[in-house]
LUMFIVO-997381 format. One line per 2 residues: number of its first residue (from 1); for each residue x, z, y of C-alpha. Coordinates in Angstrom, 3 decimals, always signed. Each point is the difference from the previous one (the first is absolute). Example, Ala and Ser with C-alpha at 12.3 -4.5 7.8 and 13.67 -1.06 7.14 Angstrom:
1	+12.300:+7.800:-4.500 ~ +1.370:-0.660:+3.440 $
END
This chain:
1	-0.448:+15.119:-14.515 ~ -2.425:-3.138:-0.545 $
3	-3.897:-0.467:+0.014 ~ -2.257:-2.805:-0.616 $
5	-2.767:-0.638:+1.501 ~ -3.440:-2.132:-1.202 $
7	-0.215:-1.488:+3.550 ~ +1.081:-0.087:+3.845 $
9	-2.672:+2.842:+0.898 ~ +0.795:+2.619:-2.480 $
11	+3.713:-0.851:+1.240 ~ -0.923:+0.295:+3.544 $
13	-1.611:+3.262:-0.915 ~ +3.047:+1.077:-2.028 $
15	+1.869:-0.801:+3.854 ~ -2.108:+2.269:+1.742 $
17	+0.545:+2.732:-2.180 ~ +3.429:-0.254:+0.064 $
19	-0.240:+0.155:+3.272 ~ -1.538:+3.333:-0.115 $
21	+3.575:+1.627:-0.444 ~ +1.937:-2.843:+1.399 $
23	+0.758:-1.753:+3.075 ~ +1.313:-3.553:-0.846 $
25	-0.492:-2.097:-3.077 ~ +2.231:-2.900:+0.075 $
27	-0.946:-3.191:-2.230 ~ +1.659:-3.055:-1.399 $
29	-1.690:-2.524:-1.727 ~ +0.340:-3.431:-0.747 $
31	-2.308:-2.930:+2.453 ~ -3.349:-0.182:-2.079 $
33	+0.238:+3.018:-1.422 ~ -3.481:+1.010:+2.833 $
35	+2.095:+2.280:+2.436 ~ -2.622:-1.421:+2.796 $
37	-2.597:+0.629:-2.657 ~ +1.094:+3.241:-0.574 $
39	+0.595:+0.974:+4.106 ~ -3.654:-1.305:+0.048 $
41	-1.224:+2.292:-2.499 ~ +1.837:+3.117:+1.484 $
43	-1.777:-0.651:+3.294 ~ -3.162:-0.497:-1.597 $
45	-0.185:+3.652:-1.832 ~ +0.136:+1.461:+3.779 $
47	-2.408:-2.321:+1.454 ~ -3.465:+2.163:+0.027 $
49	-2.410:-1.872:+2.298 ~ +1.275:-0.299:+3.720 $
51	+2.694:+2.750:-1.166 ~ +3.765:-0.874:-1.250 $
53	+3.451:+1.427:-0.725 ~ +2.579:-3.178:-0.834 $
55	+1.795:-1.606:+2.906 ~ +1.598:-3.097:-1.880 $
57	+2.306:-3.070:+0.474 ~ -0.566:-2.858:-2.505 $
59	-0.659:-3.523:-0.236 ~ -3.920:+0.938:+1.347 $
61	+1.843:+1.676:+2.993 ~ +1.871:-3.405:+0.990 $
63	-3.078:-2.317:-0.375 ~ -1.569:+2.187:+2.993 $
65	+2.301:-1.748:+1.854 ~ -0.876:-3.895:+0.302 $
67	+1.277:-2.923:+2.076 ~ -2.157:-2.255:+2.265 $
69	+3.111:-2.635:+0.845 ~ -2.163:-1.609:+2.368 $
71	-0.164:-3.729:-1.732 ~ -1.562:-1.660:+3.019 $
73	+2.654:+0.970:+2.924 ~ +2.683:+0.926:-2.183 $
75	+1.440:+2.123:+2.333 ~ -2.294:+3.749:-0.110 $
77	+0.687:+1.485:-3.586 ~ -1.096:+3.767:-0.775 $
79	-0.002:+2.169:-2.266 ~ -3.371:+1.237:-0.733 $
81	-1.008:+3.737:-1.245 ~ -3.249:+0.371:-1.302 $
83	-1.626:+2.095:+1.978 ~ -2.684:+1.671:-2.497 $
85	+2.874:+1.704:-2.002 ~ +0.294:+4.125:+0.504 $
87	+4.002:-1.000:-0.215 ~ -0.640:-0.740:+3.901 $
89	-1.798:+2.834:+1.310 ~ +0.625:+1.389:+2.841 $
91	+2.633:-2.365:+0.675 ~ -0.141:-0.741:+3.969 $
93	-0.154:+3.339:+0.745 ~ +2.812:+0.951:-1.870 $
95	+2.874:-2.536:+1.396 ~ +1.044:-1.702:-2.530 $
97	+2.255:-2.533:+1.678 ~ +2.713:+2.985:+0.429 $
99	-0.341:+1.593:-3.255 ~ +0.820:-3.192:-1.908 $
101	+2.642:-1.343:+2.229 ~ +2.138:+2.548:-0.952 $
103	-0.295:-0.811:-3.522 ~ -0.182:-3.497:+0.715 $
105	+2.918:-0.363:+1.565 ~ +2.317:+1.294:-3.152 $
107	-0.361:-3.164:-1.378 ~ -1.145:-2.957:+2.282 $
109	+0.680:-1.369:+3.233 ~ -3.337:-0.982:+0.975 $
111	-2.842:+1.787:+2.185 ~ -3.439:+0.450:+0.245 $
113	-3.484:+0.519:+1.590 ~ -3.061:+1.053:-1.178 $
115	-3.385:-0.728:+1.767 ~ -2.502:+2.542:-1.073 $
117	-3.060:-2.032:+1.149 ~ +0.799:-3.355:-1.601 $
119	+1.481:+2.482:-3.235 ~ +3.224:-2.502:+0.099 $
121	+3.641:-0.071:+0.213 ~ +2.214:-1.967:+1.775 $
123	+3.604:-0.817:-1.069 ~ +2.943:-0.796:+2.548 $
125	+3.989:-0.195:-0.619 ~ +2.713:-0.120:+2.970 $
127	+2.094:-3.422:-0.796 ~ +3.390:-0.536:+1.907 $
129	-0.813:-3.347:+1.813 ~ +3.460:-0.781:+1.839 $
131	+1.274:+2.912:+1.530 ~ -3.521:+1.114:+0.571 $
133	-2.156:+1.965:-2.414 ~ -3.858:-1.279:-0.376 $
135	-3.094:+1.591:-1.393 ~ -1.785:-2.411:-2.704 $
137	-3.278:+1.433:+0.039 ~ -2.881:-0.760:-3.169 $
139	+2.930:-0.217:-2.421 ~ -0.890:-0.143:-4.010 $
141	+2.606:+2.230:-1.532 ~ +1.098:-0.618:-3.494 $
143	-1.435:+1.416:-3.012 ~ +2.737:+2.679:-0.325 $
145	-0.927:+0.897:+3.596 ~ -3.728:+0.560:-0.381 $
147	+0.559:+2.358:-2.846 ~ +2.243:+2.197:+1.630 $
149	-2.424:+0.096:+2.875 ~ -2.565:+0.587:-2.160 $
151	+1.978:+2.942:-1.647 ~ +1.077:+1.338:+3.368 $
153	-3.581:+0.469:+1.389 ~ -0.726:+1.928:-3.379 $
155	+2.390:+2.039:+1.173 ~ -0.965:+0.835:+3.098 $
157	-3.491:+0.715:-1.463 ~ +1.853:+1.931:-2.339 $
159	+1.865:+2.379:+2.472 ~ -3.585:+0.414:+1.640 $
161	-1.187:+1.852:-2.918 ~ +2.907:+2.391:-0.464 $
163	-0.074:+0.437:+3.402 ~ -3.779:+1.181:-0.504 $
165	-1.630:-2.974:+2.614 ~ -3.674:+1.043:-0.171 $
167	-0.755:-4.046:-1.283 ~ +2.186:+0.395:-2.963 $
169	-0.571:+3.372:-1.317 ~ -2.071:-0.669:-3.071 $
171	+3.473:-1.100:-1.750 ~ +0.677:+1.900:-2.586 $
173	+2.686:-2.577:-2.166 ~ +2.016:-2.866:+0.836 $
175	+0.298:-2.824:-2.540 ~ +2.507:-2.899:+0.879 $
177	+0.034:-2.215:-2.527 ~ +2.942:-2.968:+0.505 $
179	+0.451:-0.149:+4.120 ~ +2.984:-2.467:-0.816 $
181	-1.202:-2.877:-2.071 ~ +1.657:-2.445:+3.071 $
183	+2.607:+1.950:+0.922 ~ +4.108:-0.757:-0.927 $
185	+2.319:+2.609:-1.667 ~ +1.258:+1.408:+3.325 $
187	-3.878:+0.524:+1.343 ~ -0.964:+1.538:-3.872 $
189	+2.614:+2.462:+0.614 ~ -0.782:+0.905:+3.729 $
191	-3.834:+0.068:-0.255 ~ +0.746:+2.344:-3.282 $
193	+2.411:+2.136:+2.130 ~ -2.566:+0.586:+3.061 $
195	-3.021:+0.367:-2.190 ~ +2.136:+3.208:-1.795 $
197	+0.740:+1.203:+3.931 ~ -4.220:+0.256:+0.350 $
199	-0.634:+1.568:-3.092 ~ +2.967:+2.851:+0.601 $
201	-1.945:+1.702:+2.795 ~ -1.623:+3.268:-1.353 $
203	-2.655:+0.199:+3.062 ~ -3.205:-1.324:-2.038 $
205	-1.081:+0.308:-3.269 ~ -1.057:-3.542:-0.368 $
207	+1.631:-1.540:-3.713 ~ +1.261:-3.024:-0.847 $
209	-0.349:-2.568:-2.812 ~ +2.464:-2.976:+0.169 $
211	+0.242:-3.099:-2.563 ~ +2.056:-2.584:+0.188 $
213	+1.307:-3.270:-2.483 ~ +3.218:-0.225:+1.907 $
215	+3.095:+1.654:-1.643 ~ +1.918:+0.262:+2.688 $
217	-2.252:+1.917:+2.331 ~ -1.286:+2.271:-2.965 $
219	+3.727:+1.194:-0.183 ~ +0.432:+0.552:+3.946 $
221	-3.381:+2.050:-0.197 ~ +0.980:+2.027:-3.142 $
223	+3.541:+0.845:+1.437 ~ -1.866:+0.760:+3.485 $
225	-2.909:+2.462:-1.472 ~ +2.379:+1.479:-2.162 $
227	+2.453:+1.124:+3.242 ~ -3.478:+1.771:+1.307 $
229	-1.010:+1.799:-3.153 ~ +3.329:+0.866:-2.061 $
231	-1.909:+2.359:-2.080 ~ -2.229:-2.938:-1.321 $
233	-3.424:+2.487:-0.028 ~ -1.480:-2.321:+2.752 $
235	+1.185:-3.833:-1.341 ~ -1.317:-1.949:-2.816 $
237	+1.665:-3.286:-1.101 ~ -1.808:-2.190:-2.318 $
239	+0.570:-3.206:-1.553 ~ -3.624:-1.611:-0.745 $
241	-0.899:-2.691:-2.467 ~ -3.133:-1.669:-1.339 $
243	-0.450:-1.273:-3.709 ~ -1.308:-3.118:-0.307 $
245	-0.882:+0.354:-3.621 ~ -1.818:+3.564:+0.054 $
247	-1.532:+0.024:+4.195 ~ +2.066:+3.301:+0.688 $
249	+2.007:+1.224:+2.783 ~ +3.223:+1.786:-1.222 $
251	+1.344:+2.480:+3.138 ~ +3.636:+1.123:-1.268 $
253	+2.082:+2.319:+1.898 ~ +3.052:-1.641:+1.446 $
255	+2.460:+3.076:-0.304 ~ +2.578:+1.352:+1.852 $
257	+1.730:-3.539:+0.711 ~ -1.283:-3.015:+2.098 $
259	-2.018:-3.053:-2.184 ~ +1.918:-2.598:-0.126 $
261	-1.340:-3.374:-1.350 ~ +2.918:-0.733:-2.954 $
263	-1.184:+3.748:-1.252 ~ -3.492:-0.658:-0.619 $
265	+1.210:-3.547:-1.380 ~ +2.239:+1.757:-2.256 $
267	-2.828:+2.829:-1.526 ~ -2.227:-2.646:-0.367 $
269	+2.052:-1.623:-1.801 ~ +0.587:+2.660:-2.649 $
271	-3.261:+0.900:+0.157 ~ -0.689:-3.461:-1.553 $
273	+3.205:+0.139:-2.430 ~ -0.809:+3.535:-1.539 $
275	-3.675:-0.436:-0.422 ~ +0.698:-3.789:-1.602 $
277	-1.730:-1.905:+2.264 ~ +2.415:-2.472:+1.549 $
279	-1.575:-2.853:+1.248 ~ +1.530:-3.280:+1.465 $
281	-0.716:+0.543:+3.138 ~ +2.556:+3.005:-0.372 $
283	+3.138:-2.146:-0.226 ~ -0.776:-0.775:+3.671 $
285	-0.234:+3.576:+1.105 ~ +3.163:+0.676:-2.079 $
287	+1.848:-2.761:+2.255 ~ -1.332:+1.803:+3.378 $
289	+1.516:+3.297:-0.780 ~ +3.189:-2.119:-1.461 $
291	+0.174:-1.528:+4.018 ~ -0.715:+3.168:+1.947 $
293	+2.303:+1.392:-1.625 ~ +2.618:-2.408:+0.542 $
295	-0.724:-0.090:+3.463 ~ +0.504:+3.659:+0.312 $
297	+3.359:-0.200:-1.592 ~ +0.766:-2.889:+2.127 $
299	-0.014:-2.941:-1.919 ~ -1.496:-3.728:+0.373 $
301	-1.406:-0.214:-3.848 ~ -1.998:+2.071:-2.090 $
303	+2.063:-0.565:-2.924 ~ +2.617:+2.060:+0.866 $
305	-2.497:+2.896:-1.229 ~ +0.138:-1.676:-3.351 $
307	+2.128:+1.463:-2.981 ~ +2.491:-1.938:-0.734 $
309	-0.068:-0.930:-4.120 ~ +2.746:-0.411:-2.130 $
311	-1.830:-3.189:-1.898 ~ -0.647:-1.709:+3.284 $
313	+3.587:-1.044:+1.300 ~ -1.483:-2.152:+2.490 $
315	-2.260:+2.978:+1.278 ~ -2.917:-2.058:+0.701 $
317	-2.131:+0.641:-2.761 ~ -2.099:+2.644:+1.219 $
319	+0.244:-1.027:+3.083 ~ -2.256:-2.915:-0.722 $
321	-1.340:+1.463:-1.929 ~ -1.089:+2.382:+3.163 $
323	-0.569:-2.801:+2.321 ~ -2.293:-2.488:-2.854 $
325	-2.378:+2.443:-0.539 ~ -0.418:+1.522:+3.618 $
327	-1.331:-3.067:+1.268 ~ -2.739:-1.134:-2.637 $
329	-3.509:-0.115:+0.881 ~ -0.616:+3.739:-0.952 $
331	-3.763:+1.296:+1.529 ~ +0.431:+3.612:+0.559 $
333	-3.922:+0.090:-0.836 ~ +0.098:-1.754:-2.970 $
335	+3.037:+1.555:-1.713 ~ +1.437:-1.712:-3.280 $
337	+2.189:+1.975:-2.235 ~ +3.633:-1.149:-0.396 $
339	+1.394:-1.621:-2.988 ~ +2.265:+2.639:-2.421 $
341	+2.696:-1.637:+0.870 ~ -0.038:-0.480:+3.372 $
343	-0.924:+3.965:+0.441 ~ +2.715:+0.858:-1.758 $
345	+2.092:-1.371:+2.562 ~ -2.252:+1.571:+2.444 $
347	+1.056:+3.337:-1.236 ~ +3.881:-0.434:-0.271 $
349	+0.566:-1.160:+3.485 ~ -2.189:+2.626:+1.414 $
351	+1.492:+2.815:-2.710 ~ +3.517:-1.230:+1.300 $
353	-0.975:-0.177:+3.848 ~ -1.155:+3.683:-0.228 $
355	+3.390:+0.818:-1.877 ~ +2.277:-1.818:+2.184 $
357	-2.249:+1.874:+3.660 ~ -0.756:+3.426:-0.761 $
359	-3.506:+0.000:+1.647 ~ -1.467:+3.619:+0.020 $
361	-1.165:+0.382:-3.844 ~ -3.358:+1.853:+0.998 $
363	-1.366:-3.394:+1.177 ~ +0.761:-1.654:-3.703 $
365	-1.433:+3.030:-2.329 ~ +0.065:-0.432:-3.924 $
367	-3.372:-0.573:-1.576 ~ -0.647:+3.575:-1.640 $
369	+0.136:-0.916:-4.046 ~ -3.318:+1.218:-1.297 $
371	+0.492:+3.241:-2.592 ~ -1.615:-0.840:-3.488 $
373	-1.785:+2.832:-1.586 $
END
């Protein structure tokens, strides 16, 4: 099942439809491809005057949060909220401080205070100093940090709503779109873990829409949501692209397996191979499915996944073949078509890499021959 789409609102209305009969769409797309864009453009359909529907996490979400590091004294730095957003309403009345800690606290070993009137938060970290243990009070917390304290305040606004908190009861949807561009591997997987714990609770009727560039934390959420709705009537995967040539927006149903990265490499691929448009730029995403897939099987080079031929005794012509033309100058943008020669080497080491790893042959379909009359 795949649509395309003209632009990012006729997509975000295609969302909300969806959502009519669903309760969480799941995206992955590639950085640039307008995920923000399109979280932006969701948000906007709902937003009628003063009224609104879309509580969301993105990159606008994070840059309501700023720092004053206190240049002259060096020594008081905040974090600044802006205090005009609806994303804080309500908030002093509500407690924050001991909805977030909980949250907080999963990941970090830092705390917090928040002063309502100044609309700023304070940073502090217990340090062993000897065999004493000192509070270090102002602290500027790394990058990483911010974001997940960013994240975990969403979700305390979050739980607010499906709770039914009279400030937050105009939300409708949730879109998330990438909580963890700073986080590591360990984080991806335990912010994609508690986000699935949320969005299990049946007590609200609230739906969600999360996107997210990061492979690793798509997979975590697919496996997660899938555990909550086996029967797959309430859970939409999609993989979504954007052509630069034509200005659409391709939404393509992601199946009954987790996206993986090499896959998508691999279709595109074929795509290009059976419709005859193999470009240079190709040979390069030829040699990243050739290394993930080596590093799945374990192995420190890529051209391991290369048939070996019987007129290349020295088993190195392909190889550099492989590794010559992977690292030209190739624009993406500007796409040149490869020399007959070169593609048909193109196509023999990816015909023998599919016939030496069985990959599923529904993601490599023949091109139907066309019937003459």
């Amino acid at each position: 099942m795949s649509a395309d789409f003209t632009s990012l609102d006729t997509l975000a209305t295609h969302l909300r439809t969806e959502l009519e009969t669903k309760k969480f769409i799941l995206l992955y797309a590639y950085n640039g491809t307008g995920k923000t864009r399109l979280s932006m453009a969701f948000k906007d359909i709902g937003k009628q005057g003063d009224t609104r529907d879309t509580l969301y996490f993105n990159a606008f979400t994070e840059d309501l949060f700023t720092w004053d590091n206190d240049l002259a004294g060096d020594s008081t730095r905040v974090l600044k909220m802006n205090a005009a957003s609806c994303f804080f309403a309500g908030l002093e009345a509500l407690e924050m401080e001991s909805r977030i800690r909980p949250f907080l606290h999963r990941y970090v070993d830092f705390d917090f205070s928040i002063d309502y009137a100044q609309w700023t938060i304070r940073f502090s970290r217990d340090v062993l100093v000897g065999e004493s243990t000192q509070t270090i009070d102002s602290i500027k917390v790394s990058r990483g940090e911010e974001n997940l304290f960013i994240w975990c305040f969403f979700l305390a606004i979050v739980q607010l709503a499906m709770d039914g908190a009279e400030a937050y009861q105009w939300v409708k949807y949730i879109y998330i779109d990438d909580p963890i561009s700073s986080l590591d591997e360990h984080n991806a997987i335990a912010v994609g873990n508690h986000l699935a714990q949320f969005l299990k609770r049946k007590d609200h009727s609230i739906k969600a829409v999360i996107s997210s560039h990061h492979t690793l934390f798509f997979n975590v959420l697919w496996n997660e949501l899938k555990e909550i709705d086996k029967s797959r009537k309430q859970f939409a995967p999609h993989f979504l692209s954007h052509s630069k040539k034509t200005g659409e927006y391709h939404l393509s149903y992601s199946g009954d397996t987790p996206f993986f990265h090499h896959l998508t490499l691999l279709q595109e691929i074929w795509r290009a191979k059976e419709a005859g448009k193999i470009y240079t730029h190709h040979f390069n995403a030829l040699r990243s499915l050739l290394e993930k897939s080596s590093i799945f099987h374990g192995h420190k080079k890529f051209t391991v996944c290369i048939k070996h031929q019987e007129d290349d005794p020295d088993e190195t012509l392909y190889s550099r073949l492989v590794n010559i033309l992977s690292h030209g100058n190739y624009s993406f943008y500007d796409p040149v078509e490869m020399l007959p020669e070169n593609k048909a080497h193109f196509e023999k080491i990816l015909a023998d890499f599919l016939e030496f790893y069985p990959f599923n042959p529904e993601l490599t379909p023949e091109s139907q021959e066309q019937e003459t009359p």
